[in-house]
C-alpha positions in Angstrom: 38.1 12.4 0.6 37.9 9.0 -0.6 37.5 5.8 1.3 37.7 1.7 1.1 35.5 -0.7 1.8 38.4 -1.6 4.4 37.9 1.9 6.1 33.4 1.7 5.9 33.7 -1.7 8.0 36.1 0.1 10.9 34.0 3.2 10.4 30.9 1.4 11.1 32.7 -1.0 14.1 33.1 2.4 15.8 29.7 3.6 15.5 28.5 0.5 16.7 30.5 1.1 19.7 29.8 4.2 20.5 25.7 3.1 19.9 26.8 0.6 22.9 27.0 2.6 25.3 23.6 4.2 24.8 21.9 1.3 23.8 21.6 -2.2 25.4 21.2 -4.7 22.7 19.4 -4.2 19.4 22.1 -4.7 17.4 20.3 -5.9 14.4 18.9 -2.2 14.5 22.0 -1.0 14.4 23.2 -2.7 11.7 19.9 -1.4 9.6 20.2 2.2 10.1 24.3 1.4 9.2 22.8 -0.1 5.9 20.2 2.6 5.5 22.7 5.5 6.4 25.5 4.0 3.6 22.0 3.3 0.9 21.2 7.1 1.4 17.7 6.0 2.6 15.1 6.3 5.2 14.0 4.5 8.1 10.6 3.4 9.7 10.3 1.9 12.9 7.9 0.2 14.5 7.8 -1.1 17.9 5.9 -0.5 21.0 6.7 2.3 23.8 9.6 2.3 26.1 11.7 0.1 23.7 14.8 3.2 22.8 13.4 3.9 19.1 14.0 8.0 20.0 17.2 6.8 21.8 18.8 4.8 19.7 17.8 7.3 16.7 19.5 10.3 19.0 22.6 8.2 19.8 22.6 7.0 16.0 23.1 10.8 15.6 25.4 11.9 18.0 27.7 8.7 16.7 27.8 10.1 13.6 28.4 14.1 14.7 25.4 15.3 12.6 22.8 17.8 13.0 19.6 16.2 15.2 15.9 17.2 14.5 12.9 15.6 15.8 9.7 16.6 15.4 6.9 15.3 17.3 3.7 14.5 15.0 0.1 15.3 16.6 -3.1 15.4 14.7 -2.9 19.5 14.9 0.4 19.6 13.0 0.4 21.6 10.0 3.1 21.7 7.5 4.2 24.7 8.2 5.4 23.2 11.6 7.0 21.1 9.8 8.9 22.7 6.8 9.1 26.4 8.2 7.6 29.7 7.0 7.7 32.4 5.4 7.2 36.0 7.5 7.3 39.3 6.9 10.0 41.3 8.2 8.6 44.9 9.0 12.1 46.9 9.5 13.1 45.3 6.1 10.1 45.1 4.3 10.7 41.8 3.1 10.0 38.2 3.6 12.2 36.3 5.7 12.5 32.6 5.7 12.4 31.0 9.1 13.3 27.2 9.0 11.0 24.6 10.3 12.9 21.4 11.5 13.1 19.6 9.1 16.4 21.4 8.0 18.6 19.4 9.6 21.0 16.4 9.2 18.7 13.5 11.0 15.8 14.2 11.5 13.3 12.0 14.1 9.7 12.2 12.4 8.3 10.7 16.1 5.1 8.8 16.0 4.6 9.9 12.1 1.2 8.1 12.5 -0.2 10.6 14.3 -0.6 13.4 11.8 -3.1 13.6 8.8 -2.1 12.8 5.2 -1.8 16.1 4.6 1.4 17.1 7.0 2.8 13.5 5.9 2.7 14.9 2.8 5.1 17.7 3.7 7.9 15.1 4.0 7.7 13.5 0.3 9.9 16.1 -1.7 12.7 16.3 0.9 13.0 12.4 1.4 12.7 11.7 -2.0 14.8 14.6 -3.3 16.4 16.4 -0.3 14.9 19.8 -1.0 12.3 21.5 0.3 9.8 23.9 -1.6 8.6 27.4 0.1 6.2 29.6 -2.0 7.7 29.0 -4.9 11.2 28.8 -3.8 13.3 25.6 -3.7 15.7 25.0 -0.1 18.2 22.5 -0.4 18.7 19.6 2.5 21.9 18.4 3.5 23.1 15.8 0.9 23.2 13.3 4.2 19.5 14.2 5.3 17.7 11.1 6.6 14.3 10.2 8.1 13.9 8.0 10.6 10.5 7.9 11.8 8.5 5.9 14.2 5.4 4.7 15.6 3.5 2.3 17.6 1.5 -0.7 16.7 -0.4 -1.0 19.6 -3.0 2.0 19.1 -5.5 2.5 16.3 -7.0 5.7 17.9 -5.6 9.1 17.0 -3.9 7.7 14.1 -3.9 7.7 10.3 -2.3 5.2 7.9 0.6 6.2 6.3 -0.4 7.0 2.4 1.2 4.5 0.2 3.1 7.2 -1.6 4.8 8.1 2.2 5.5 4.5 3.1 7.5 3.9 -0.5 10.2 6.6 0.6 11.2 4.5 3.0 13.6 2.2 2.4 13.1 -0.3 5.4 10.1 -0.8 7.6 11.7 -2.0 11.3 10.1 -4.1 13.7 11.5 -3.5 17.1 11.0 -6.1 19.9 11.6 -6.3 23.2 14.7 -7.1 24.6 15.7 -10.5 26.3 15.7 -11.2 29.5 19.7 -11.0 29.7 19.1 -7.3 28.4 16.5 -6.3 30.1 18.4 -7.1 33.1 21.2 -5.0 31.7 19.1 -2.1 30.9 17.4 -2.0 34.4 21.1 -1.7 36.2 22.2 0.3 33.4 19.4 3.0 33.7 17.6 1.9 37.0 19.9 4.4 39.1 19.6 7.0 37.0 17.4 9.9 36.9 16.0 12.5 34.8 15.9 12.4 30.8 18.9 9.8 29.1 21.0 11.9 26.6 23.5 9.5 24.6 26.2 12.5 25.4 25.2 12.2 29.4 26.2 8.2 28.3 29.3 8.7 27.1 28.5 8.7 23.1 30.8 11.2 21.1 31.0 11.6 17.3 33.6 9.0 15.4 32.7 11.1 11.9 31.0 13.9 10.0 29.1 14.8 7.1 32.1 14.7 4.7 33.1 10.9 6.4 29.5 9.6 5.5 29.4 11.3 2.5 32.9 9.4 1.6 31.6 6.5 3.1 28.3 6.2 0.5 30.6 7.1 -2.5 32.6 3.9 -1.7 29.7 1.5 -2.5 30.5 2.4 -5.8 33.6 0.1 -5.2 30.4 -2.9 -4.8 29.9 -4.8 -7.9 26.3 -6.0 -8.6 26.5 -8.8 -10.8 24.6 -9.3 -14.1 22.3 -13.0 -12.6 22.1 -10.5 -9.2 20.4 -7.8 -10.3 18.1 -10.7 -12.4 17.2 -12.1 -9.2 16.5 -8.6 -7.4 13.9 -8.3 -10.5 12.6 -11.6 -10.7 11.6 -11.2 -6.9 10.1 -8.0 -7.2 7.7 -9.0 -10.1 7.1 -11.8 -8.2 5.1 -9.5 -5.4 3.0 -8.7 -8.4 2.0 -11.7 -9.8 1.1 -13.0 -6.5 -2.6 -14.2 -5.3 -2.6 -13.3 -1.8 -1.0 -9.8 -2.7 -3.4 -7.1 -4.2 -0.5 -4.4 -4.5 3.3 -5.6 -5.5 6.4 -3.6 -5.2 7.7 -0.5 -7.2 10.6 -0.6 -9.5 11.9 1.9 -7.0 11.7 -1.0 -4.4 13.9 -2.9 -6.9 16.5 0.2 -7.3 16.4 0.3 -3.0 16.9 -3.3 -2.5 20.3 -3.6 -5.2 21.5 -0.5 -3.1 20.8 -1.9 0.4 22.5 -5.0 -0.6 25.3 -3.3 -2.2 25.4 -1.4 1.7 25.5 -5.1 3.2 27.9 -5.8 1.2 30.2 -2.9 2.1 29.4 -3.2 6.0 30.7 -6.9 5.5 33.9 -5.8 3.7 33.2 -7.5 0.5 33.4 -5.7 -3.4 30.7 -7.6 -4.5 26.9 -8.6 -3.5 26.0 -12.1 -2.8 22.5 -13.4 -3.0 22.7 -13.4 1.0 22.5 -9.7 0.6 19.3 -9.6 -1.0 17.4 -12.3 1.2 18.6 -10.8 4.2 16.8 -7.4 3.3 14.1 -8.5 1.6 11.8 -8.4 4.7 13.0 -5.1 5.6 12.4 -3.5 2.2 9.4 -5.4 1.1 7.1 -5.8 4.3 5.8 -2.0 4.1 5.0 -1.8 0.2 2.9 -4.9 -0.2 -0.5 -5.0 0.4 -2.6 -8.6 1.5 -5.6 -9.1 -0.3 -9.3 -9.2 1.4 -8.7 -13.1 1.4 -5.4 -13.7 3.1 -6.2 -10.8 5.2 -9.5 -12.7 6.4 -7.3 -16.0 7.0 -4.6 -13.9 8.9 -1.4 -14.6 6.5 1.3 -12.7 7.7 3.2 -10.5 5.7 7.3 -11.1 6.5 6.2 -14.9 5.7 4.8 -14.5 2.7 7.7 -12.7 1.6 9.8 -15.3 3.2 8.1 -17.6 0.9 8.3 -15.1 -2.3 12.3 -15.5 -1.7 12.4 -19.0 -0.8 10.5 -19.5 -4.3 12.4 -17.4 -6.4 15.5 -19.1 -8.1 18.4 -17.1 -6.8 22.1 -17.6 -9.1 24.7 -20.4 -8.1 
C-alpha cells in the first residue's frame, strides 16, 4: 500500500476530526502526536490534572483503529507488570509466556513519574527498538508501537525524575495548558450533563485507518526531501546546546536524527515534498526542552528552558 503526501494531509484532516469530537480544543496537541505518530516516535506530556492528556491519548487511538494499552505507574510497579512474565504451565510442563501491556499498539505510560528508575527502565528496549526481551528471549512490538506518556508538574512527592537515558526516547516533551475561556465554556456544556467515565467511542470517535494506513503513511515521508544547508542547520543548532554556558548537558546526535524526521513529518502534514527551516524552528521546543540540562547558575537566576532555546534558534543562521 503506498501513499502521497496528498493522501497523509486528508488522512491526518480526518483524524483531527474525529479527535474533535472527543476533544475541545488542543489542537496544537493534536497536530504533535500527528507529527510524532508519522516520525515513528514517542510522546511525553506534561500538564496538570483534569486537562484530557488520558483522553485525548485514548481518542488519538481509537481515531487511528489501533490496539490501546495503558498502564498506570505507582511506586510498587515492577517490571514484570509491565512487560509480562514468564509462568509455568503444570499440565504442559512448560513455560508459558503471558503478555504484560505493553504489547500493544499505543500504549498510555500514565503518570510515568511515579515509578522508580528501575520499572522506567523496562520501557527503553521497546521504545527505542520495538522489542521486548523475556529471559533471554526476544518479543517483537508492533512496527506502529508508540509511547505516550504523562505526568504532572505540580507534585514533587511520590515521584522520581525521569533518567536522562528515558527522557532521550522521547521524541517531544508537551506542555499542556489549560484551555481558554471560550473552551472551557464548551467543555463544561459538552461534558457538564454527562455522567459516568467519557469513552471517545461513547463520543462518537470511530477509526478513519489501521496499522497498514499508518504504516503507509510513515513510508511516504520518504517522498520529503531534506536539503543539503537543512540538515547543516539541524546540526549547527544542535552543537550549539553544547557549546552553550548556561547549559551543562547539550543534545544527542539522536536529538539531531529526531528533529530532521519530525520536520520531514511537518513537512508531510503540510503537503509539501520538502522541509523548510520553519519546520525545524517550529519543533525545536518540543524536541529540545526535555534533553537539556540548565546549569547551577542559570538555574539559581531562574532562566527558563523553551527561551533559551528560543534564543539557541534565533542565534543560529538558518539557510536563505
Amino acid at each position: 500500500m503506498t501513499m502521497t503526501l496528498d493522501q497523509v494531509r486528508s488522512l491526518a484532516d480526518a483524524i483531527r476530526a474525529e479527535i474533535a469530537k472527543a476533544i475541545v480544543g488542543q489542537e496544537p496537541m493534536v497536530d504533535m502526536l500527528l507529527t510524532a505518530l508519522l516520525a515513528e516516535g514517542h510522546v511525553l506530556l506534561e500538564g496538570p490534572p483534569g486537562t484530557a492528556k488520558t483522553l485525548l491519548a485514548n481518542a488519538f487511538a481509537t481515531s487511528l483503529g489501533l490496539d490501546f494499552g495503558r498502564i498506570q505507574f505507582t511506586p510498587d510497579l515492577l517490571p514484570g507488570d509491565i512487560l509480562g512474565s514468564n509462568l509455568f504451565n503444570f499440565q504442559t510442563s512448560q513455560f508459558t509466556l503471558t503478555r504484560g501491556p505493553i504489547f500493544c499498539d499505543l500504549l498510555l505510560a500514565d503518570e510515568i513519574n511515579r515509578t522508580p528508575p528501575k520499572t522506567q527502565a523496562a520501557l527503553l528496549e521497546a521504545m527505542q527498538e520495538r522489542r521486548v526481551t523475556l529471559d533471554g528471549e526476544t518479543y517483537s512490538l508492533p512496527a506502529s508501537f508508540m509511547v505516550v506518556a504523562t505526568q504532572n508538574p505540580i507534585e514533587n512527592q511520590g515521584v522520581y525524575p525521569l533518567p536522562e537515558a528515558q527522557l532521550d526516547r522521547f521524541l517531544f516533551k508537551l506542555l499542556v495548558p489549560y484551555p481558554a475561556e471560550e473552551e472551557e465554556a464548551r467543555i463544561v456544556t459538552t461534558y457538564g450533563q454527562r455522567s459516568g467515565p467519557q469513552r471517545p467511542a461513547d463520543l462518537g470517535v470511530v477509526a478513519v485507518t489501521d496499522a497498514a494506513g499508518i504504516s503507509a503513511a510513515s513510508a511516504a515521508l520518504g517522498q520529503v526531501t531534506v536539503a543539503e544547508d537543512i540538515t547543516r542547520y539541524v546540526v549547527r543548532l544542535i552543537r550549539a546546546t553544547r557549546d552553550h554556558a548556561e547549559l551543562t548537558v547539550g543534545a544527542s546526535p539522536r536529538a539531531a536524527v529526531l528533529l530532521a524526521g519530525a520536520a520531514r513529518a511537518r513537512a508531510a502534514l503540510e503537503g509539501r515534498s520538502y522541509v523548510i527551516p520553519d519546520d525545524v524552528k517550529a519543533l525545536a521546543v518540543p524536541v529540545l526542552r526535555h534533553r537539556l540540562t540548565l546549569s547551577p547558575a542559570a538555574e539559581i537566576e531562574g532562566r527558563n528552558m523553551e527561551a533559551l532555546v528560543a534564543d539557541l534558534v534565533e542565534a543560529t543562521e538558518a539557510p536563505r
